[in-house]
C-alpha positions in Angstrom: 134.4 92.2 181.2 135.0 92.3 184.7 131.3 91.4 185.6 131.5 88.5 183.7 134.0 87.2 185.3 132.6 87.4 188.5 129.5 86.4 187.4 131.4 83.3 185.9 133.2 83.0 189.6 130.1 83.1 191.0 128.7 80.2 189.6 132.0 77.8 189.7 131.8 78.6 193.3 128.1 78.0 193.4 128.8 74.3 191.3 131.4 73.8 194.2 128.9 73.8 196.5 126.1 72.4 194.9 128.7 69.4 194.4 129.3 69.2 198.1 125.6 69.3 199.3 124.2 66.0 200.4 121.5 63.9 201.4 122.6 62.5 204.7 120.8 61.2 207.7 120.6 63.6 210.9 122.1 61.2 213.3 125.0 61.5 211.3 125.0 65.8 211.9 124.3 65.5 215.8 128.2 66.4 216.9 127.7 69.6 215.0 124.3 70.0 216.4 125.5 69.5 219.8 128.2 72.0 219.1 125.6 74.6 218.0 126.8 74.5 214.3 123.7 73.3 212.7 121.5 76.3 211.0 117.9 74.8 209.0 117.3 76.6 206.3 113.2 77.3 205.3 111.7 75.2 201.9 111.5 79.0 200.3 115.8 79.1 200.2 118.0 77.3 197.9 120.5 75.4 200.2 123.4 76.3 197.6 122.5 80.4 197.1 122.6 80.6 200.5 125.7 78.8 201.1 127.4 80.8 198.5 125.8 83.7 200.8 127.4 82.4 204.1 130.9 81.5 202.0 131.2 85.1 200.4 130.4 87.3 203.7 127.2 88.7 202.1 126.4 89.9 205.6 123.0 92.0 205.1 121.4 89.3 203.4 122.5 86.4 205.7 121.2 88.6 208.4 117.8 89.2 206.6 117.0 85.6 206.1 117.5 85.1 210.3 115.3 88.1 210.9 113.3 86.7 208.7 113.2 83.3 210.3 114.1 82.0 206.9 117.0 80.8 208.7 117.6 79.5 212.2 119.2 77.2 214.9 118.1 73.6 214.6 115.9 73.6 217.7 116.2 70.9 220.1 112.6 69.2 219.2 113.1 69.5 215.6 116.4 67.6 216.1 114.9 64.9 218.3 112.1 65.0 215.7 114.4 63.7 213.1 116.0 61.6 215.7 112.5 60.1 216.1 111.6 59.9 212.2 115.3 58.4 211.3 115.1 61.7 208.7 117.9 62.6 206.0 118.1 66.1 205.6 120.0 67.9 203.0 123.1 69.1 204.1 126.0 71.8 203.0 129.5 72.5 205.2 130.2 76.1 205.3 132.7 76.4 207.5 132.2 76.8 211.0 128.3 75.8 209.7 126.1 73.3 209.0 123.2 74.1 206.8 120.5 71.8 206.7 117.3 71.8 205.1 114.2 69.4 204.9 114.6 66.6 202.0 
């Protein structure tokens, strides 16, 4: 029973999320990119799993994405780029982040 539950948990907190991702243009994310906040997420990760990653602590996997270079920092010609391109990205808060990913 207790499974379930979390299992259930899981995915009300993984709606949440999904529910607060957006498609938003990336000169409206360059305050948090100038703050260092901003992490792109690769095409092969769901933006909301690995939210619900970064929101639950789940450490070891967060950490084997970046070794992975699954995840990273926005890079400084990828943001000037989108700058450039007037691109939206998708975008999720997970607090102190910024995950962003290409639409």
């Amino acid at each position: 029973m207790k499974e379930q539950l979390n299992n259930t948990d899981s995915k009300l907190i993984q709606a949440k999320i999904n529910s607060e991702t957006a498609r938003i243009p990336w000169r409206d994310l360059q305050r948090f990119f100038a703050t260092g906040k901003t992490l792109y997420l690769t095409a092969e990760l769901d933006l909301v799993k690995a939210a619900y990653a970064f929101q639950e602590d789940r450490t070891e996997q967060v950490d084997n994405w970046i070794k992975q270079e699954k995840i990273t920092a926005v890079s400084t010609a990828q943001a000037k780029d989108w700058i450039e391109n007037d691109s939206q990205v998708w975008a999720v808060v997970v607090k102190p982040w910024v995950l962003v990913q290409d639409c």
